[in-house]
C-alpha positions as CSV (number, residue, x, y, z in Angstrom):
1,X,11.8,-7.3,9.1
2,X,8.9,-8.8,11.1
3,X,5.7,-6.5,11.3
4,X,6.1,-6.7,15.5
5,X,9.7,-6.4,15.4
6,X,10.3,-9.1,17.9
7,X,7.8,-8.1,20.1
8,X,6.0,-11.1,22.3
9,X,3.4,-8.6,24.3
10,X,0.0,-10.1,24.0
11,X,-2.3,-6.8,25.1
12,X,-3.0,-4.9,21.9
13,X,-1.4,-1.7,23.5
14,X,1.7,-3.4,23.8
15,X,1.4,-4.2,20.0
16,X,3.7,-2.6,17.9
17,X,2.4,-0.2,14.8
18,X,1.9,-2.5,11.7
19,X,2.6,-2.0,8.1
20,X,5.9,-1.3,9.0
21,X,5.5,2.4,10.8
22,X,7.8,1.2,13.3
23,X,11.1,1.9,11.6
24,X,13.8,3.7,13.3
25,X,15.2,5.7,10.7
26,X,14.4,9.4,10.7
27,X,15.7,11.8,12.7
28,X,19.5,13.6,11.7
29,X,18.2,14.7,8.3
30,X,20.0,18.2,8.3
31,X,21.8,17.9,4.3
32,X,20.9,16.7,1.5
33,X,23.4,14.7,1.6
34,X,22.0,12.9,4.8
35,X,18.2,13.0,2.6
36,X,20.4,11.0,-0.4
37,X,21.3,8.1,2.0
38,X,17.8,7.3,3.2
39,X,17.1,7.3,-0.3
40,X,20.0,5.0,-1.4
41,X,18.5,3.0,1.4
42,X,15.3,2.7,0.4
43,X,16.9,1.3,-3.6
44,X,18.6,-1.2,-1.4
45,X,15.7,-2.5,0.4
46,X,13.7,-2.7,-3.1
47,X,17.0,-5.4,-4.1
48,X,16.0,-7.4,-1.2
49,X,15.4,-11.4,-2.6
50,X,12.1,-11.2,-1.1
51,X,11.4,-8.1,-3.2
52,X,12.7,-7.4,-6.9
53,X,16.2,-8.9,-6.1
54,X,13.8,-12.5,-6.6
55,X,10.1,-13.1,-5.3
56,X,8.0,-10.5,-7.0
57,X,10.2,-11.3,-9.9
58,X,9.5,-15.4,-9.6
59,X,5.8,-15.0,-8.2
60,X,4.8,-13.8,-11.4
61,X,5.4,-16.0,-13.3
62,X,5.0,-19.3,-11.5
63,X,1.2,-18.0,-11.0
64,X,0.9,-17.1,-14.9
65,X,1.3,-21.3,-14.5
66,X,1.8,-21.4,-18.2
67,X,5.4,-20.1,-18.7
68,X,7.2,-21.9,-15.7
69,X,7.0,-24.1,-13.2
70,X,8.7,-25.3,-10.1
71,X,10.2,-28.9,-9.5
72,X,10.9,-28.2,-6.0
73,X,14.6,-28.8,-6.6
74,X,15.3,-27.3,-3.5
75,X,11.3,-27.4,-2.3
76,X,10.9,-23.2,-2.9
77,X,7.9,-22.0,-5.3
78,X,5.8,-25.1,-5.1
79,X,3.4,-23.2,-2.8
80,X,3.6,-20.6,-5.0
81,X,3.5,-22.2,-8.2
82,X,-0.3,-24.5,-6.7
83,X,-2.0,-21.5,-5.7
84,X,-1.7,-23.0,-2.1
85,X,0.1,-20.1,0.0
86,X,-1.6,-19.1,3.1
87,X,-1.5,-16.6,5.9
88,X,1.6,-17.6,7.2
89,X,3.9,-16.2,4.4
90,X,4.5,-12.5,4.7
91,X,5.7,-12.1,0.6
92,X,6.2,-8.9,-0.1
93,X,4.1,-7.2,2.6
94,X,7.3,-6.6,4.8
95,X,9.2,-5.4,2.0
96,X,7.2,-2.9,0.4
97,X,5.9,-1.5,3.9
98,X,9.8,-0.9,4.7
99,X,10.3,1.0,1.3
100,X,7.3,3.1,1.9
101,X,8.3,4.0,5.0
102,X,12.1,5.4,3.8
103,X,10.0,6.9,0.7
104,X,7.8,8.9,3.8
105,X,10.9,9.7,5.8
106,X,12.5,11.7,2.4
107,X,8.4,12.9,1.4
108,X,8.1,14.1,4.7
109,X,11.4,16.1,5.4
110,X,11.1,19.8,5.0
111,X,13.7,20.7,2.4
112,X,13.8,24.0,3.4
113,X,15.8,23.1,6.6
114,X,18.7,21.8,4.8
115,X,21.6,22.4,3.7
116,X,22.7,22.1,0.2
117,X,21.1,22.1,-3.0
118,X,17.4,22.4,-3.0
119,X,16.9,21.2,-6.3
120,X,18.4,17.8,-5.8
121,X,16.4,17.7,-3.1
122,X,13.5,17.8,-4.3
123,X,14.4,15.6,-7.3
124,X,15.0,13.1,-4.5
125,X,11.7,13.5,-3.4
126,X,10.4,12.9,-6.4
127,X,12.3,10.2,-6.7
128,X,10.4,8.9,-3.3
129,X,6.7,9.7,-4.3
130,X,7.3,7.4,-7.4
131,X,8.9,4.6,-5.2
132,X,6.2,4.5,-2.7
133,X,3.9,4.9,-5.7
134,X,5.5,1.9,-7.5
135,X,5.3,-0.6,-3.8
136,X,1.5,1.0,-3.5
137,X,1.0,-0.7,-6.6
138,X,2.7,-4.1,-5.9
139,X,0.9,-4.3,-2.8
140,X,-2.2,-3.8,-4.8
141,X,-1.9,-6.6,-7.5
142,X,-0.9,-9.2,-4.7
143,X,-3.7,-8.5,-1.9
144,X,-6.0,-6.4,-3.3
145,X,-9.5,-8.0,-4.0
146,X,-10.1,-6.8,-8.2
147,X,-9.7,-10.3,-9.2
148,X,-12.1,-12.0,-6.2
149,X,-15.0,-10.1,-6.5
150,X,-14.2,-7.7,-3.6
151,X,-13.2,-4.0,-3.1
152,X,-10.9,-3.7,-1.1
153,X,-7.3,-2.7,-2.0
154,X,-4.6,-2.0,0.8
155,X,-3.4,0.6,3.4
156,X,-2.4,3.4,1.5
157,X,0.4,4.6,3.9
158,X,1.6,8.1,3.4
159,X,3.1,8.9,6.6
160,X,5.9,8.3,8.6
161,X,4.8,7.5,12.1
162,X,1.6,9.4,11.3
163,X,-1.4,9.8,13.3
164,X,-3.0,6.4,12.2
165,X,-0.7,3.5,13.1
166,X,-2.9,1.2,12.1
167,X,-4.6,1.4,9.2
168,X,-7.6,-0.1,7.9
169,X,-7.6,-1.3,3.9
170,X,-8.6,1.8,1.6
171,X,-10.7,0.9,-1.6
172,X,-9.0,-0.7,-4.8
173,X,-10.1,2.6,-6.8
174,X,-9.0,5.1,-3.7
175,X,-5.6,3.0,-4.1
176,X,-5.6,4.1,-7.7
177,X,-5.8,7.5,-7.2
178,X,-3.3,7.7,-4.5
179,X,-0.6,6.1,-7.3
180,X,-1.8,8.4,-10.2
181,X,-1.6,11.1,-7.8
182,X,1.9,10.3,-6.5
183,X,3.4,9.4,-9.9
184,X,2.2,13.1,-11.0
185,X,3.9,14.9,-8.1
186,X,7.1,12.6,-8.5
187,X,7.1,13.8,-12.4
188,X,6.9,17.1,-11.2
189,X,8.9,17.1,-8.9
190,X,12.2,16.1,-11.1
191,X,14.8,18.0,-12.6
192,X,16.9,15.7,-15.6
193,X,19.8,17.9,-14.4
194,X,20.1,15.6,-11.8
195,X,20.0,12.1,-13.5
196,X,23.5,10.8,-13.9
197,X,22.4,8.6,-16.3
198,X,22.9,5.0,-15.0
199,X,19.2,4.4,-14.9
200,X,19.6,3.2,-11.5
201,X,18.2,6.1,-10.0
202,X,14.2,6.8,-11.0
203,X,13.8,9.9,-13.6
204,X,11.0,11.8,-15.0
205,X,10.5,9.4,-17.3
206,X,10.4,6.4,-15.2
207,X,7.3,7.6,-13.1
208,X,5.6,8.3,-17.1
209,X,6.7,4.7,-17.6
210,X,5.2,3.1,-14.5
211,X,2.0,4.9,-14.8
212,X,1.5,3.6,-18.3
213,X,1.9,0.4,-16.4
214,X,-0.6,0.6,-14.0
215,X,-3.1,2.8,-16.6
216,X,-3.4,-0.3,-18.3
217,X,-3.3,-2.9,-15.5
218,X,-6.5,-0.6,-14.8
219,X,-8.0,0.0,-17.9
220,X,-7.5,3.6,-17.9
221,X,-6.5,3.9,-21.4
222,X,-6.7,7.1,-22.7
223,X,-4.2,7.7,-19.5
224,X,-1.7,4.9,-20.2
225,X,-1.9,5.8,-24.1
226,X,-0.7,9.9,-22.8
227,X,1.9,8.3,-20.1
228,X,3.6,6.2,-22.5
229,X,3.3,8.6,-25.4
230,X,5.5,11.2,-23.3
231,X,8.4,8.4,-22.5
232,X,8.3,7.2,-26.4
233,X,8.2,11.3,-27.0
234,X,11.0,12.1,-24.6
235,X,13.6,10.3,-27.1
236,X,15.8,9.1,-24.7
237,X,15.1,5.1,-25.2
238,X,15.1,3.4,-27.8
239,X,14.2,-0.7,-28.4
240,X,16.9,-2.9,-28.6
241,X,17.9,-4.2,-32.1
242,X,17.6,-8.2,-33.2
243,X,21.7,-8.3,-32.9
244,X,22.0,-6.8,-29.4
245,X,18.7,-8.4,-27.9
246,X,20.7,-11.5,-25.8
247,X,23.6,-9.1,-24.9
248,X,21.3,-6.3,-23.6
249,X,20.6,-9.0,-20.7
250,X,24.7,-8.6,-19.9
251,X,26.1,-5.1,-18.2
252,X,24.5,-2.1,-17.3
253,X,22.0,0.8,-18.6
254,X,21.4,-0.2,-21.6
255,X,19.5,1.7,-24.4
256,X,16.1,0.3,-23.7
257,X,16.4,0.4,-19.3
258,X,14.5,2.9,-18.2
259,X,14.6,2.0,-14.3
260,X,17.0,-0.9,-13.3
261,X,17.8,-2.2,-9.9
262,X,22.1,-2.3,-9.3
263,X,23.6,-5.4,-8.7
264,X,27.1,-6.0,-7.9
265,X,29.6,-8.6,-6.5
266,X,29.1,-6.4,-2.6
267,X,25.2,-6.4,-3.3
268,X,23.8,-9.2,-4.9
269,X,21.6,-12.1,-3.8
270,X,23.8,-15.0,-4.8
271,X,22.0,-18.1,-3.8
272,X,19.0,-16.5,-3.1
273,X,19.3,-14.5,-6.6
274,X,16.9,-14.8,-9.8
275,X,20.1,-17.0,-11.2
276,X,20.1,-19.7,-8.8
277,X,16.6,-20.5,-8.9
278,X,16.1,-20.1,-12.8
279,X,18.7,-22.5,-13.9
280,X,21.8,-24.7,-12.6
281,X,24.3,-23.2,-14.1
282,X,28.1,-24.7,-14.8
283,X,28.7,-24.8,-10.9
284,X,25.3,-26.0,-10.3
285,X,22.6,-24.1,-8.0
286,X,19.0,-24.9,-7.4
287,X,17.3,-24.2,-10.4
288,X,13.7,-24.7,-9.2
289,X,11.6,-22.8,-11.9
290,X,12.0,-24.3,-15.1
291,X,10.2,-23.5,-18.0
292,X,7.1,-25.8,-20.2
293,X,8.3,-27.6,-23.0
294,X,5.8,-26.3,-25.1
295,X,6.9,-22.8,-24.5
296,X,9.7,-23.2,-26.9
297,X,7.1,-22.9,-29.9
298,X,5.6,-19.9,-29.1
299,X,8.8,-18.5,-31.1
300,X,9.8,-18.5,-34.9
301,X,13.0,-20.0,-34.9
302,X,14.4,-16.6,-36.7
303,X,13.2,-15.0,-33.2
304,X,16.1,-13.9,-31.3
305,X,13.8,-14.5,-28.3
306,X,14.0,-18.1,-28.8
307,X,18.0,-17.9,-27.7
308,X,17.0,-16.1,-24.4
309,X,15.8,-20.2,-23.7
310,X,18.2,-23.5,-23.6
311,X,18.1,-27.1,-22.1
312,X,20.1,-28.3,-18.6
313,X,20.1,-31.5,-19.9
314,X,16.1,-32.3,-20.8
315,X,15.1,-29.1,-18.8
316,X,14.0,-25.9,-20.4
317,X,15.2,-23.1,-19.2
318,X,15.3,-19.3,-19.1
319,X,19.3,-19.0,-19.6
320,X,19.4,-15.7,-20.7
321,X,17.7,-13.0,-19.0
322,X,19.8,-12.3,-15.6
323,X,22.3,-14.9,-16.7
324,X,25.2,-14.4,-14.1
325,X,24.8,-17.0,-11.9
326,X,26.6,-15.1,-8.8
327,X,23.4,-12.3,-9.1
328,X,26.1,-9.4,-10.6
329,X,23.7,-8.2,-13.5
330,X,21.2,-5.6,-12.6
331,X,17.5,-6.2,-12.3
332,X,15.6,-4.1,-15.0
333,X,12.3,-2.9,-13.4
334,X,10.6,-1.3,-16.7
335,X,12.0,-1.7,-20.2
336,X,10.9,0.6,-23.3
337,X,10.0,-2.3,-25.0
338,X,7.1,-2.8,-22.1
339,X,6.4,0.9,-22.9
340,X,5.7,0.6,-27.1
341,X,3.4,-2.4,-25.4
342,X,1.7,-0.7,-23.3
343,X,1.4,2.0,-26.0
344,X,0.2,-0.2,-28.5
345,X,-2.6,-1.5,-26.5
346,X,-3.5,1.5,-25.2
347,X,-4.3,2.7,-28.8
348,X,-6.4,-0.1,-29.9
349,X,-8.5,0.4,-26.7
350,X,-9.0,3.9,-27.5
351,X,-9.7,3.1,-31.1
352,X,-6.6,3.4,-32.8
353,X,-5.7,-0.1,-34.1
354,X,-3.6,0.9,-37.0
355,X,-1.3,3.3,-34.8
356,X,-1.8,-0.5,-32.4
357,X,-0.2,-2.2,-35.3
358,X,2.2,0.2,-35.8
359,X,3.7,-0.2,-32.5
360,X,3.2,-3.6,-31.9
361,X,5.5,-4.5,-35.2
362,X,8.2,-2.1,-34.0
363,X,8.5,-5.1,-31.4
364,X,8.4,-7.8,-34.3
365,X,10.4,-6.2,-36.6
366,X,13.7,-5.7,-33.7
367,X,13.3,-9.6,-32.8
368,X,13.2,-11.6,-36.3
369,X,9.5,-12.2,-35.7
370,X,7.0,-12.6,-38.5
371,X,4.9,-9.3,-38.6
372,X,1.3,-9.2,-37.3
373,X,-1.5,-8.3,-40.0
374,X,-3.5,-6.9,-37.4
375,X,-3.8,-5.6,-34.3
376,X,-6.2,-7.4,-31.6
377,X,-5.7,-7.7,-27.8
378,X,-5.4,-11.2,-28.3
379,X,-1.9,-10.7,-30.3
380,X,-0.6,-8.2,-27.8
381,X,-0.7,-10.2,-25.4
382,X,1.1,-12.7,-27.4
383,X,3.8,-10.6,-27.7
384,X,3.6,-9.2,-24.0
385,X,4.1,-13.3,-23.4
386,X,6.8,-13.4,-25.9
387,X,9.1,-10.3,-25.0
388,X,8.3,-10.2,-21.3
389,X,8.7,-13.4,-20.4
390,X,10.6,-14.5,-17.1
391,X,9.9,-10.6,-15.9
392,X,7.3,-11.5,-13.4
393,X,4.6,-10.1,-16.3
394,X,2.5,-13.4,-16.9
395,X,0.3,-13.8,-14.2
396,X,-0.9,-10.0,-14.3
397,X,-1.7,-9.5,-17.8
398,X,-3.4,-13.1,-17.5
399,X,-6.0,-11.1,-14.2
400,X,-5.9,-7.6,-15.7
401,X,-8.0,-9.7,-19.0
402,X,-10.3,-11.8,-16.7
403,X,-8.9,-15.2,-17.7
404,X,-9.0,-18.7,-16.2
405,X,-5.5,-20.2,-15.1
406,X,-5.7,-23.3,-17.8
407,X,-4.6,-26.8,-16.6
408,X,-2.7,-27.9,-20.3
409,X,0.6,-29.4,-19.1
410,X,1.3,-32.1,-16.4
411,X,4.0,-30.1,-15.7
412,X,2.2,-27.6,-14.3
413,X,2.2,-27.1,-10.5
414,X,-1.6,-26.9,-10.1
415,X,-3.9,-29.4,-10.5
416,X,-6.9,-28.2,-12.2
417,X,-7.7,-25.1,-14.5
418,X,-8.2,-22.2,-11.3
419,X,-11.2,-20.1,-13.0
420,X,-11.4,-15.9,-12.5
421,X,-12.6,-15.0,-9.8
422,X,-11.1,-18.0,-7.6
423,X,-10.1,-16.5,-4.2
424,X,-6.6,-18.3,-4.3
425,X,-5.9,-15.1,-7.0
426,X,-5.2,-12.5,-4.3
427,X,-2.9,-13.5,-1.9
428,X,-3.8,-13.3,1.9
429,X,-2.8,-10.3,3.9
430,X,-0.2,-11.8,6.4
431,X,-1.3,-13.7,9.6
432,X,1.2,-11.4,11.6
433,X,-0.9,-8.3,10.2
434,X,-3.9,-9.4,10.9
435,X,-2.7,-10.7,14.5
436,X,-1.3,-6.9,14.7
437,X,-3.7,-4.7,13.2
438,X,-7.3,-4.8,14.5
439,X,-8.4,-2.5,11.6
440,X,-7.1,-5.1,8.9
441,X,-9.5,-7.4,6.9
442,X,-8.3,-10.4,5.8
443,X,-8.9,-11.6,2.3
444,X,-11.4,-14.2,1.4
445,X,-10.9,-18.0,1.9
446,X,-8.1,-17.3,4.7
447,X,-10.3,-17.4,7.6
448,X,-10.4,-14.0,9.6
């Protein structure tokens, strides 16, 4: 959905409200039943191909630069993959502003006035604050400034239709608090009763999860080390042994998916799917992103990891991980292996690096990996590279530690080592925003 939803006024009070206000769905909420459906809406538009059905999915990882890149097969992820995007694109702007605004619509219905059970209607609430929490935060990690030397984050959007229909960008750490603050009230606001158990509906455990994930995206350790301590307490996950690692990536809510988007053959991106673009596949598809050749030796050869990869021909590939090439396997947004990860990282920044170790080899020791003797940031993030990869992880972990984007491969989309810092690491806020919303700031090195 365009931002001025086909509007071609050119007086700004003609201008329809931005980030995505403009929505036409509330109204006839008088069940929960009808509160459910907004809700299953809301998953639907997170399944989008421009949202976690692909792009956010892709993005990170062609930015990382050095896990894949893209030959341009069918010319998609090139821009992407050089750093070269520009105001043009809308990414993910569009997408995320359309799940805030269902998560809104549920937030701001008063339960009270329904009928039915007012307990699953608040634990669909919850499930909302998390949601917008969770699209807060991926707006955050593409636009905001953290990584260019600026402040500024993104509208924090908390209303549906509220007063302020066009909002100006809040501070990164403002941001921050608004996520912490909605993943809290999401917590609290579930009942486990509820869960069915598919792990395609968010839980209790899923906000703990998420804000683990942004804790240490943030540096807030002593949070992320309490967040993830609480999922690894709950017992209900568990890491996926050395035998069932490849297999895990086939069916449905398996024992380490703690929040997983559904995909079936009614509901699933096809073409424009994570498949298509990741390999070619026995019917052939576009395959743009392949993987380095050198990433092959990152793993033992007694590392199950290593089968997740395999050649199309002389092309390295990621043939494992969402390996139905028709877009039919669901979409796991956190895993519990991410979790012990985040954990383990967590401790050594809070002082802790034999608990660190601890963790970090429950990972090793499930995958046929060689144990590490010690614990250091720079071996976690091996092994964020090694178990995460082709998750859309690289290219955050490689900004939330301050380092360069490192020219080594000619197959490598860009051209030169981009350094920290470099403006080309936020992307710009969409031209259509900026033409919409008078209060809006662009990023720098995209003009005004």
């Amino acid at each position: 959905m365009t931002l001025l939803a086909g509007s071609s006024a050119c007086t700004t009070e003609d201008l329809e409200p931005s980030t995505e206000q403009n929505k036409p769905i509330e109204g006839g909420i008088i069940s929960v039943s009808n509160l459910y459906g907004v809700l299953k809406g809301a998953y639907s538009m997170m399944t989008s191909s421009g949202y976690y059905g692909r792009d956010i999915i892709i993005n990170g990882e062609v930015r990382g630069t050095d896990n894949c890149f893209s030959n341009g097969n069918s010319g998609r992820f090139t821009t992407e993959a050089s750093l070269s995007y520009n105001p043009n694109s809308t990414y993910i702007w569009d997408n995320c502003y359309d799940v805030i605004a269902s998560a809104n619509v549920i937030i701001g219905t008063d339960a009270t006035t329904l009928t039915g059970d007012m307990g699953e209607a608040e634990h669909y609430q919850g499930q909302a604050y998390v949601m917008r929490a969770l699209a807060h935060y991926d707006l955050l990690r593409t636009y905001g400034q953290q990584h260019v030397g600026g402040t500024l984050g993104v509208p924090y959007v908390t209303e549906f239709k509220g007063e302020d229909l066009f909002p100006a960008r809040e501070s990164v750490s403002d941001n921050v608090t608004s996520i912490m603050a909605d993943l809290d009230m999401g917590f609290s606001l579930m009942d486990d009763s509820y869960d069915d158990g598919s792990k395609q509906f968010i839980s209790k455990f899923t906000a703990m999860a998420i804000k683990s994930r942004v804790a240490i995206y943030f540096g807030q350790w002593s949070v992320a080390a309490t967040a993830a301590k609480a999922v690894i307490d709950s017992g209900d996950f568990s890491i996926v042994a050395a035998s069932n690692f490849v297999s895990s990536w086939v069916g449905e809510s398996a024992q380490n998916s703690i929040f997983e988007l559904a995909f079936s053959a009614t509901d699933n991106q096809g073409i424009n799917g994570l498949a298509y673009i990741y390999r070619l596949g026995p019917n052939g598809s576009y395959g743009d992103v392949q993987v380095l050749d050198e990433v092959i030796d990152l793993y033992e050869d007694t590392d199950v990891r290593k089968d997740i990869l395999g050649y199309e021909d002389d092309m390295l590939r990621n043939i494992g991980k969402y390996p139905n090439n028709q877009g039919y396997d669901n979409v796991p947004i956190i895993r519990y292996e991410e979790v012990v990860l985040n954990y383990a990282e967590a401790l050594l920044e809070t002082g802790d690096a034999s608990g660190a170790l601890t963790q970090l080899n429950l990972i090793t020791s499930n995958r046929g990996a060689t144990a590490y003797t010690v614990a250091n940031k720079d071996n976690i993030l091996n092994e964020r590279r090694k178990e995460l990869m082709f998750e859309g992880f690289r290219f955050d972990d490689l900004m939330r530690t301050g380092q360069d984007l490192v020219k080594t491969s000619l197959q490598q989309n860009i051209l030169q080592t981009i350094p920290y810092g470099d403006s080309r690491l936020a992307y710009p806020i969409p031209r259509t925003e900026m033409d919409v919303n008078s209060n809006m700031e662009q990023n720098p090195g995209y003009g005004n």
